[in-house]
Chimera marker file (.cmm) of the C-alpha trace (Angstrom):
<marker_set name="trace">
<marker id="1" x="84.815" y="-10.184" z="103.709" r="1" g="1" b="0" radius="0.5"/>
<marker id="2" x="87.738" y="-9.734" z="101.301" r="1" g="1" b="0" radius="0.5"/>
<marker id="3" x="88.403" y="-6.430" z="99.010" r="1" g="1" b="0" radius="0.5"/>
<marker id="4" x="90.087" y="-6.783" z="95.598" r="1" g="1" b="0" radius="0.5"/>
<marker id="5" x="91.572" y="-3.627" z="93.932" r="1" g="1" b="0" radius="0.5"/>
<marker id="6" x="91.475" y="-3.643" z="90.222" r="1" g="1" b="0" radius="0.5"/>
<marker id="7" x="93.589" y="-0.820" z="88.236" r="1" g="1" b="0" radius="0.5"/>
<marker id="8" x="91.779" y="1.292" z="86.175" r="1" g="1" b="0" radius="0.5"/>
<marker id="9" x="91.404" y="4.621" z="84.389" r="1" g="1" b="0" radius="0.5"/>
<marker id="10" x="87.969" y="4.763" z="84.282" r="1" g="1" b="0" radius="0.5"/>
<marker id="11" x="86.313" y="2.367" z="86.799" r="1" g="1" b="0" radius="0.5"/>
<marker id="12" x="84.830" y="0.466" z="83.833" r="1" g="1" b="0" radius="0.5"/>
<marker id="13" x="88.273" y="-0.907" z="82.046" r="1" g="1" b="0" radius="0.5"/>
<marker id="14" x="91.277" y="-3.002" z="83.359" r="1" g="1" b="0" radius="0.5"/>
<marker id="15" x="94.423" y="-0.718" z="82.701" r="1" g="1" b="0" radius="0.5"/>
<marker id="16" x="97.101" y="-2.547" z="81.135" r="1" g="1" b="0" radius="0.5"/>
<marker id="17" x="99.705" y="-0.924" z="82.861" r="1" g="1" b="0" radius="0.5"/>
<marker id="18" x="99.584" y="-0.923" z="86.684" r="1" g="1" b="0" radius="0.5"/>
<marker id="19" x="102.639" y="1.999" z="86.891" r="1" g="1" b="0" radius="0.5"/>
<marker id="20" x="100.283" y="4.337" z="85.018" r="1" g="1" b="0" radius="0.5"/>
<marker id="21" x="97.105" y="3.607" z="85.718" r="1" g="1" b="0" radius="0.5"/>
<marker id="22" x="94.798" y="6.403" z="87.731" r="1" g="1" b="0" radius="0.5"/>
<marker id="23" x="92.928" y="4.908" z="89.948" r="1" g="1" b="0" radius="0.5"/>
<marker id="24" x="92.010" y="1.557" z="91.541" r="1" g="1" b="0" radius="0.5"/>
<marker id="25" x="88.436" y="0.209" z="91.933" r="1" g="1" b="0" radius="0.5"/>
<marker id="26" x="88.128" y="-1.645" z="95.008" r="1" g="1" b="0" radius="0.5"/>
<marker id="27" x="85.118" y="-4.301" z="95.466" r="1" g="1" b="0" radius="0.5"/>
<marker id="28" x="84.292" y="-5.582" z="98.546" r="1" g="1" b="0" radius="0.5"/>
<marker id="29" x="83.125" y="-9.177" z="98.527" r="1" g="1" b="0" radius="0.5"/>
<marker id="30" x="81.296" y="-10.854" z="100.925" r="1" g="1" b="0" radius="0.5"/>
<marker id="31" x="79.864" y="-14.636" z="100.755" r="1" g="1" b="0" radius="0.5"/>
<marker id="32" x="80.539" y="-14.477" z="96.929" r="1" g="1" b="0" radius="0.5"/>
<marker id="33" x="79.098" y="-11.446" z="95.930" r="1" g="1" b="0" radius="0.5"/>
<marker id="34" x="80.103" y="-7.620" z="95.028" r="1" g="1" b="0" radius="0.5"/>
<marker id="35" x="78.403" y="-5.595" z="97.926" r="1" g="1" b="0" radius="0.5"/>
<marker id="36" x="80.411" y="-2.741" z="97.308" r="1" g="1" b="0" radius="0.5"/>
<marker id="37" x="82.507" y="-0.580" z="94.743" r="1" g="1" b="0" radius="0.5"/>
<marker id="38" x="84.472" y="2.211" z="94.928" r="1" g="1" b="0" radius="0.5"/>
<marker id="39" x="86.947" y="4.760" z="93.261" r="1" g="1" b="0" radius="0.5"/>
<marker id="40" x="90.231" y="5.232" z="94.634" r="1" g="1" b="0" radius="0.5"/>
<marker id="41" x="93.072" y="7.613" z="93.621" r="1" g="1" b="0" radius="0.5"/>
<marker id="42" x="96.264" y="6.186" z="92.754" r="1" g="1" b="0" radius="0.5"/>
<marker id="43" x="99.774" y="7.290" z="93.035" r="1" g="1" b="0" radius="0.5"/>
<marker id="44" x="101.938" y="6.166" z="89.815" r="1" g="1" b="0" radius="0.5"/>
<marker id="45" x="104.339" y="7.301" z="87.573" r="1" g="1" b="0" radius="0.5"/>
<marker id="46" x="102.171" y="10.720" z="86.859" r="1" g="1" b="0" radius="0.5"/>
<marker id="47" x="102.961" y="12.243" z="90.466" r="1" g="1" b="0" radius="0.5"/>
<marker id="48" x="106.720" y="10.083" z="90.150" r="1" g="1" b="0" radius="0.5"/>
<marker id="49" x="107.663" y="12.295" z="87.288" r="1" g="1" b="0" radius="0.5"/>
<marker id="50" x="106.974" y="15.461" z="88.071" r="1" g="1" b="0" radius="0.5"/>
<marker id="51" x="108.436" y="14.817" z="91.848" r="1" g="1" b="0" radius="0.5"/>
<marker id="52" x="111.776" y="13.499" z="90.442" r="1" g="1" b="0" radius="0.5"/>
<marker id="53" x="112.308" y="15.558" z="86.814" r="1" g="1" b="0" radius="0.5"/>
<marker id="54" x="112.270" y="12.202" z="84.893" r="1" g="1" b="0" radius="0.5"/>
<marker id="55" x="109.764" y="9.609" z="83.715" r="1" g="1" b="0" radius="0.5"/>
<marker id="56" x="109.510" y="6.106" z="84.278" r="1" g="1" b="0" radius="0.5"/>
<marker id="57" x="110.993" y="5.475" z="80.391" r="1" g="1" b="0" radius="0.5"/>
<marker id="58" x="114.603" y="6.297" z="82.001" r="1" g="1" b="0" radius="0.5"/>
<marker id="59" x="114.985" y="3.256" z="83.456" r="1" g="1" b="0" radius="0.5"/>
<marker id="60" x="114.868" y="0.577" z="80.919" r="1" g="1" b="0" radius="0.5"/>
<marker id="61" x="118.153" y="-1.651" z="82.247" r="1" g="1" b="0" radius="0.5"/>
<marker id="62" x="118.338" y="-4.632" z="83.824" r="1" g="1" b="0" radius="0.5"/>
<marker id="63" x="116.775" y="-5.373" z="87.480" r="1" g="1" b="0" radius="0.5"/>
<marker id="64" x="114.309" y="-2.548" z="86.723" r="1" g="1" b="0" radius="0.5"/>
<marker id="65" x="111.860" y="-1.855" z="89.570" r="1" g="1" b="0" radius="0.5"/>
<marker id="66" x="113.732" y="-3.831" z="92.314" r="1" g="1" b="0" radius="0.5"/>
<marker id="67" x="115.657" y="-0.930" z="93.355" r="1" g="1" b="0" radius="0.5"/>
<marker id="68" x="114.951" y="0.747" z="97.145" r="1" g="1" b="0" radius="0.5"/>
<marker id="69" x="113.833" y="3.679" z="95.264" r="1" g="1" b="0" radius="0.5"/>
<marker id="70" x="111.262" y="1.551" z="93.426" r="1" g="1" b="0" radius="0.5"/>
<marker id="71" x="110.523" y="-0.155" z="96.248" r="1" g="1" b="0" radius="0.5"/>
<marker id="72" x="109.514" y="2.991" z="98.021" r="1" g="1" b="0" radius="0.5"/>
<marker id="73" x="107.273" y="3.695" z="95.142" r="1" g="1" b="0" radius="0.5"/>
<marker id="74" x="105.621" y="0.802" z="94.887" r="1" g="1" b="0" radius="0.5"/>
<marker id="75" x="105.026" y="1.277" z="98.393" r="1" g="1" b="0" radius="0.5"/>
<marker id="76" x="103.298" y="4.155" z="98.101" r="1" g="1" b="0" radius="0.5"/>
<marker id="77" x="101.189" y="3.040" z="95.652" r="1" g="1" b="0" radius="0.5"/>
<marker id="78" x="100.204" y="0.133" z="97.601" r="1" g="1" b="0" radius="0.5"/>
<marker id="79" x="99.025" y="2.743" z="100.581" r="1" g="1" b="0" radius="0.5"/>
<marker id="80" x="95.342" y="2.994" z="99.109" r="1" g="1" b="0" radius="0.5"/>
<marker id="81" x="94.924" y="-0.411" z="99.062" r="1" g="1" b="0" radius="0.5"/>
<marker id="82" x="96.349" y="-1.437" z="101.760" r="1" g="1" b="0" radius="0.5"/>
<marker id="83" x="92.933" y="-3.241" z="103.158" r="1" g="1" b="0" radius="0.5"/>
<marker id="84" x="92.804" y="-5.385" z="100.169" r="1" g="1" b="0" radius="0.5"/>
<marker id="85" x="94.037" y="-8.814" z="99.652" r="1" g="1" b="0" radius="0.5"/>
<marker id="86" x="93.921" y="-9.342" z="95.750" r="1" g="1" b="0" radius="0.5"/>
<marker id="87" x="95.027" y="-6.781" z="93.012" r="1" g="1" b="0" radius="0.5"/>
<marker id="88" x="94.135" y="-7.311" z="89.871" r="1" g="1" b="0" radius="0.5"/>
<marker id="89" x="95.807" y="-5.469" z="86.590" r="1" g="1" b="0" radius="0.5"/>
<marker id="90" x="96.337" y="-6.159" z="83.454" r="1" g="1" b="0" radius="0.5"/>
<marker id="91" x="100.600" y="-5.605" z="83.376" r="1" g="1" b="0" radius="0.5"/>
<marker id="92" x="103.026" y="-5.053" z="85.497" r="1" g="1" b="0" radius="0.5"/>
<marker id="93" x="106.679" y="-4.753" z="85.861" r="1" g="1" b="0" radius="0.5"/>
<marker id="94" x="108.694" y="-7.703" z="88.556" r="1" g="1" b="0" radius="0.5"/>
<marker id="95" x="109.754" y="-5.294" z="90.730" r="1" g="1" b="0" radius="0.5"/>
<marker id="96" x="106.186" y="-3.808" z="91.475" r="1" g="1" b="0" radius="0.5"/>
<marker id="97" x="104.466" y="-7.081" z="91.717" r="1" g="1" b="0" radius="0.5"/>
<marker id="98" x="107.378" y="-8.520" z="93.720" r="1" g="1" b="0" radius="0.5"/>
<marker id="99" x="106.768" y="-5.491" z="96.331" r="1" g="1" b="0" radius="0.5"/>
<marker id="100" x="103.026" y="-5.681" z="96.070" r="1" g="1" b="0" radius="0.5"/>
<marker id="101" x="103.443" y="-9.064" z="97.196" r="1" g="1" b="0" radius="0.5"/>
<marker id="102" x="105.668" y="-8.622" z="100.160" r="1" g="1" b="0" radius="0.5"/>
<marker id="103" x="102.703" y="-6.483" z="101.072" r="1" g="1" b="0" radius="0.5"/>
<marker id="104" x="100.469" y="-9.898" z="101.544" r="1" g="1" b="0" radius="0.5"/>
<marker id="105" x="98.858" y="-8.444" z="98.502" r="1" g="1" b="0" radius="0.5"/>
<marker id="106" x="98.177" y="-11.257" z="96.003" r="1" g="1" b="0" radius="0.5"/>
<marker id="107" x="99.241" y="-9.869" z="92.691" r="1" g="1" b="0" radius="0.5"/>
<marker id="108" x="96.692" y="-11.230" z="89.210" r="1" g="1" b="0" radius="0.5"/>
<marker id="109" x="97.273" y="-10.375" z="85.710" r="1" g="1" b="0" radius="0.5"/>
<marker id="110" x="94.723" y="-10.680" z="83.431" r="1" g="1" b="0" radius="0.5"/>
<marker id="111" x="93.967" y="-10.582" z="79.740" r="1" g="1" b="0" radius="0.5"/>
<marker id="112" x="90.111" y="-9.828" z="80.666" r="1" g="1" b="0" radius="0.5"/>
<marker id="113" x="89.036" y="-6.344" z="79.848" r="1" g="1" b="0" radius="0.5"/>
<marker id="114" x="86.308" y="-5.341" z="82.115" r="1" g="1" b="0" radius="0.5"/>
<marker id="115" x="86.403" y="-5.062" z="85.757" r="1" g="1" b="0" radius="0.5"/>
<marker id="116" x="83.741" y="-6.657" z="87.125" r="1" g="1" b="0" radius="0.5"/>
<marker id="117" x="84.318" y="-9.432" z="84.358" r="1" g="1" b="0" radius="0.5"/>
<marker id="118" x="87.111" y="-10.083" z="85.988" r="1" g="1" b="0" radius="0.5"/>
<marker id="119" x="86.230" y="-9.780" z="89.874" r="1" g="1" b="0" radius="0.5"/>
<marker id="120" x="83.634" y="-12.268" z="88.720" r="1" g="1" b="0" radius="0.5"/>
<marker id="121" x="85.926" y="-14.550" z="87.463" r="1" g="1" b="0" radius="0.5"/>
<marker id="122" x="87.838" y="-14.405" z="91.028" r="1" g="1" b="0" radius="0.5"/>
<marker id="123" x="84.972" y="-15.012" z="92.691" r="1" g="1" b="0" radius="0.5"/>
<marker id="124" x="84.233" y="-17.997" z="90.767" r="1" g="1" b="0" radius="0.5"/>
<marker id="125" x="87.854" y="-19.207" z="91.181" r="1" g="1" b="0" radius="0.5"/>
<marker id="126" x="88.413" y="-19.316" z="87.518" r="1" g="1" b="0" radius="0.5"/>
<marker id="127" x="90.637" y="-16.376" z="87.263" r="1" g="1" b="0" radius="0.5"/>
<marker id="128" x="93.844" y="-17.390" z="86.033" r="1" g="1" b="0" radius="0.5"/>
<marker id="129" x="97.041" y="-15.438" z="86.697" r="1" g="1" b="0" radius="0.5"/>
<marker id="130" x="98.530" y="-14.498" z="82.906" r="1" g="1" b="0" radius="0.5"/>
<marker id="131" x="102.522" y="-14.245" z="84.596" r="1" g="1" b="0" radius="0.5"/>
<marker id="132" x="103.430" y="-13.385" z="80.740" r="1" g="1" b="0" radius="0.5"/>
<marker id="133" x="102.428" y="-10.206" z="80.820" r="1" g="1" b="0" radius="0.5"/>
<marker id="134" x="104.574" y="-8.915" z="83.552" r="1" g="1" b="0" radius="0.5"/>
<marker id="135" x="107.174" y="-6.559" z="82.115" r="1" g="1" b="0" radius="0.5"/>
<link id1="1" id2="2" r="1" g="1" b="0" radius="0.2"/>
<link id1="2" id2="3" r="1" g="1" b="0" radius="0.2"/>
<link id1="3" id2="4" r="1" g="1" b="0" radius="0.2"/>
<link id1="4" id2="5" r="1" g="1" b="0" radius="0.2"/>
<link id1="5" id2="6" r="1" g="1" b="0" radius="0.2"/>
<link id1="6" id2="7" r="1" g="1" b="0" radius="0.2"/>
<link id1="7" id2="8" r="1" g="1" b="0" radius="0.2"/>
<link id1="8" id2="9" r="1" g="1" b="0" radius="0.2"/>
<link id1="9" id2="10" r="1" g="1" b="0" radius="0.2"/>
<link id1="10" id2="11" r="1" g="1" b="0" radius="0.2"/>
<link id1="11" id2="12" r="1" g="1" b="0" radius="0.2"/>
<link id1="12" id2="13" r="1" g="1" b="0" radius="0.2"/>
<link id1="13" id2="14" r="1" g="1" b="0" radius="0.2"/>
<link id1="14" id2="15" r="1" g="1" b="0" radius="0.2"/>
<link id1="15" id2="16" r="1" g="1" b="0" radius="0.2"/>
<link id1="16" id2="17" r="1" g="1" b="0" radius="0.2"/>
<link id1="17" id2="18" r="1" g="1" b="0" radius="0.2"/>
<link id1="18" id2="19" r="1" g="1" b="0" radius="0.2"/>
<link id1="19" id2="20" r="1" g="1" b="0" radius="0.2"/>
<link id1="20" id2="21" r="1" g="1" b="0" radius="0.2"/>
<link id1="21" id2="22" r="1" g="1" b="0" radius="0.2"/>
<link id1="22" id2="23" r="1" g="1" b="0" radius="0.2"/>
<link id1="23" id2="24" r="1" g="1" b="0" radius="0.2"/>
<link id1="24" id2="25" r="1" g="1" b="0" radius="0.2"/>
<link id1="25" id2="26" r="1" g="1" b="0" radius="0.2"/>
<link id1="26" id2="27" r="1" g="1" b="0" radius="0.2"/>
<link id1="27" id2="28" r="1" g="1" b="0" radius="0.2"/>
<link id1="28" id2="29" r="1" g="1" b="0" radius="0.2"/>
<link id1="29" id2="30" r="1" g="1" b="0" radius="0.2"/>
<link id1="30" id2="31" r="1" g="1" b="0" radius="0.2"/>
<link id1="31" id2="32" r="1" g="1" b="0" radius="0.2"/>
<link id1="32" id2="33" r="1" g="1" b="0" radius="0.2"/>
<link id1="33" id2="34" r="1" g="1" b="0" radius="0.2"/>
<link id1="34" id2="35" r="1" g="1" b="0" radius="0.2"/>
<link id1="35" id2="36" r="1" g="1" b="0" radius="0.2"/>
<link id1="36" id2="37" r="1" g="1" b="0" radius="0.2"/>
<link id1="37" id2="38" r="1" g="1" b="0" radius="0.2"/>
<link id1="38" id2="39" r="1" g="1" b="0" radius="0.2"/>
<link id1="39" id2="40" r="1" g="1" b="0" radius="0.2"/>
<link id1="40" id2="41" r="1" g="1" b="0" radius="0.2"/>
<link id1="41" id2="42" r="1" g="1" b="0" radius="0.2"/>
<link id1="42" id2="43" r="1" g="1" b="0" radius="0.2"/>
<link id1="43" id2="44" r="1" g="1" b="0" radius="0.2"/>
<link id1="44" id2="45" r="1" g="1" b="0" radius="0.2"/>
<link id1="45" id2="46" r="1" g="1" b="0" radius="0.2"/>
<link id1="46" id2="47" r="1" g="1" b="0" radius="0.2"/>
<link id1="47" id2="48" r="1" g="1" b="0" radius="0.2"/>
<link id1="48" id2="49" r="1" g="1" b="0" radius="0.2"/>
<link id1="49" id2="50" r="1" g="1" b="0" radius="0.2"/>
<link id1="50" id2="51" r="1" g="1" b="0" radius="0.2"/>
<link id1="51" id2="52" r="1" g="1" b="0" radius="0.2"/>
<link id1="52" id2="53" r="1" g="1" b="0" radius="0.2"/>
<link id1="53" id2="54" r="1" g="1" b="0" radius="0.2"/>
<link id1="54" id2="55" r="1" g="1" b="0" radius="0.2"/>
<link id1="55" id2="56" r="1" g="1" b="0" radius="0.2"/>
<link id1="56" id2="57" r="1" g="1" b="0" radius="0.2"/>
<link id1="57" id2="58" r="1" g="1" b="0" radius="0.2"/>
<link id1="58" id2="59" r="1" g="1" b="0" radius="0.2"/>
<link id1="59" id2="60" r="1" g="1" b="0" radius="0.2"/>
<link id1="60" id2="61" r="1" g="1" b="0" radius="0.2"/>
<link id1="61" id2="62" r="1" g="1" b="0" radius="0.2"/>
<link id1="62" id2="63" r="1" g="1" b="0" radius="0.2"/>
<link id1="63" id2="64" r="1" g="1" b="0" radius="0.2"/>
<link id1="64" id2="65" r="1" g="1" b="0" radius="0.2"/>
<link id1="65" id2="66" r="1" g="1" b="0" radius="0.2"/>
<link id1="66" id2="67" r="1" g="1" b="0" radius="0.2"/>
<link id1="67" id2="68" r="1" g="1" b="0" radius="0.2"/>
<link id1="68" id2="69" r="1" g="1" b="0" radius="0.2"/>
<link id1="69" id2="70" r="1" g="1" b="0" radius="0.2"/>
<link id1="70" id2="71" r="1" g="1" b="0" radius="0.2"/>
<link id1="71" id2="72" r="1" g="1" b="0" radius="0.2"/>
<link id1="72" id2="73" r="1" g="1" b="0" radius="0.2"/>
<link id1="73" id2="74" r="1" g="1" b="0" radius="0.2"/>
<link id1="74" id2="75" r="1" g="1" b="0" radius="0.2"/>
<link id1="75" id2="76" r="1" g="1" b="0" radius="0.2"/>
<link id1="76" id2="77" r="1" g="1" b="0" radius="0.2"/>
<link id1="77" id2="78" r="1" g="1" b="0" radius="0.2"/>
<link id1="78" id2="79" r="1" g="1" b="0" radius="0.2"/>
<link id1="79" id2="80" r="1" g="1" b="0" radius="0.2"/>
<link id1="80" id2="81" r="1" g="1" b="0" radius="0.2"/>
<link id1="81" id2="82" r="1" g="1" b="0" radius="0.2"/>
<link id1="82" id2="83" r="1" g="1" b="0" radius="0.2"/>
<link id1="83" id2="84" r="1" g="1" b="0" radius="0.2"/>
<link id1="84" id2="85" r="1" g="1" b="0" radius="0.2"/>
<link id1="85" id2="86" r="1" g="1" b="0" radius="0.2"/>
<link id1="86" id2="87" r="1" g="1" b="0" radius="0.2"/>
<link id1="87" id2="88" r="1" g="1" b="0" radius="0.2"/>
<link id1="88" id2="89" r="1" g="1" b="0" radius="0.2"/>
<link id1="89" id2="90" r="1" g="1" b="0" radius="0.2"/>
<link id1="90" id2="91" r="1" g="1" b="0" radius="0.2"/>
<link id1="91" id2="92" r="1" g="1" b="0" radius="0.2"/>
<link id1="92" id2="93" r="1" g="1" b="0" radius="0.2"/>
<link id1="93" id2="94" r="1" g="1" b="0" radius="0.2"/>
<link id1="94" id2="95" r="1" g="1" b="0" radius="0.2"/>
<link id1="95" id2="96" r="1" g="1" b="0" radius="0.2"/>
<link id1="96" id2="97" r="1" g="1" b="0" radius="0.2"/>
<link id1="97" id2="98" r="1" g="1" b="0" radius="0.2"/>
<link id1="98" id2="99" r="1" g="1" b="0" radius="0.2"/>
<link id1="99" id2="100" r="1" g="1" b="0" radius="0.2"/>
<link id1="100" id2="101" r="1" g="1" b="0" radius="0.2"/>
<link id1="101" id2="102" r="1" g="1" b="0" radius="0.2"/>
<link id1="102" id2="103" r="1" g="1" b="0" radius="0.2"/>
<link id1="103" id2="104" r="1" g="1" b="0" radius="0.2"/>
<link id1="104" id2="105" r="1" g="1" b="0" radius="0.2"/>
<link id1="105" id2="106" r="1" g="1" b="0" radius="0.2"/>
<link id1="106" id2="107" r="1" g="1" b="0" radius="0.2"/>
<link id1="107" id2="108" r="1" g="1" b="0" radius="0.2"/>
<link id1="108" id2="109" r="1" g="1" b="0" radius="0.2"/>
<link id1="109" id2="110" r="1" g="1" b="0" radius="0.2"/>
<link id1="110" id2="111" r="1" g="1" b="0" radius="0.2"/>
<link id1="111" id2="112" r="1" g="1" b="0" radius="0.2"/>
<link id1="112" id2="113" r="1" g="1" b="0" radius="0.2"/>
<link id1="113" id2="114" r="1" g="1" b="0" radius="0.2"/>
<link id1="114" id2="115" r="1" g="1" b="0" radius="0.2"/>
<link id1="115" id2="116" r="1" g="1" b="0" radius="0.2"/>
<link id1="116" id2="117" r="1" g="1" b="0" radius="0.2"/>
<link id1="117" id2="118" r="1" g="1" b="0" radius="0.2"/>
<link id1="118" id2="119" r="1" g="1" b="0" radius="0.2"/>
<link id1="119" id2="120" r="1" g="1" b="0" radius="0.2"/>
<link id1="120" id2="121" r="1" g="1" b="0" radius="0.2"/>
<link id1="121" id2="122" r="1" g="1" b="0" radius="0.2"/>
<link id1="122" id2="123" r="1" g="1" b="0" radius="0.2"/>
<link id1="123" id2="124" r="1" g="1" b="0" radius="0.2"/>
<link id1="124" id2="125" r="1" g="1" b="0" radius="0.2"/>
<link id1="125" id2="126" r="1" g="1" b="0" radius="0.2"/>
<link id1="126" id2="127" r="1" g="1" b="0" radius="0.2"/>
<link id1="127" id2="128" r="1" g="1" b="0" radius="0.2"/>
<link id1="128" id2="129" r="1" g="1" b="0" radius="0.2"/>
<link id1="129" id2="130" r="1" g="1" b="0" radius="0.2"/>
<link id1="130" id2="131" r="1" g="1" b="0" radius="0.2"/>
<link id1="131" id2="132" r="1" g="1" b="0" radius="0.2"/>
<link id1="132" id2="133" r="1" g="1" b="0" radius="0.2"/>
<link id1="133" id2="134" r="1" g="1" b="0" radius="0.2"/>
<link id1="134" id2="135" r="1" g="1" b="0" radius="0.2"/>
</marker_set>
């Protein structure tokens, strides 16, 4: 059995920015096939703001995201998911993915809009990882 969580506003669409999206949408898979789907809540830059008076536009300079405060956000957005092995989205800044990976959580970024589409795609092992749109 493996889970993948896909970022998403609306559990049909593949947000294109992993920082703001809602929600994840986690599918379990087991011997190549969705069994299960569900809607998690997602921390992000929403609940960052409002915590810490600013948004994430402040920090625009070099080495964004790689920061230990970063790093403790990304952190705690990784908490929900923290039973899944793939997470699928379809941007993402260095920093976040770089932490989401130290969390043995295999980071894919994807032009695909739908969800499923893409979850399919994993399963079939033709999902490719799209490394230019990290950002």
């Amino acid at each position: 059995m493996q889970k993948i969580a896909v970022v998403s506003d609306d559990g049909q669409l593949i947000s294109q920015h992993f920082g703001r999206a809602l929600y994840y949408q986690v599918f379990t898979i087991e011997d190549g096939k969705i069994t299960q789907t569900e809607m998690r809540d997602k921390k992000g830059h929403h609940q960052f703001a409002s915590q810490d008076g600013h948004g994430h536009e402040d920090h625009h300079e070099a080495g964004h995201g790689m920061d230990a405060e970063s790093k403790d956000k990304h952190f705690q957005m990784a908490e929900a998911i923290r039973d899944c092995q793939v997470l699928i989205a379809g941007g993402m800044g260095m920093g976040a993915r770089t932490h989401m990976n130290a969390l043995n959580i295999q980071v894919i970024m994807t032009e695909i809009f739908r969800t499923e589409d893409a979850v399919q795609r994993w399963i079939a092992g033709t999902l490719v990882d799209r490394t230019n749109r990290n950002h």
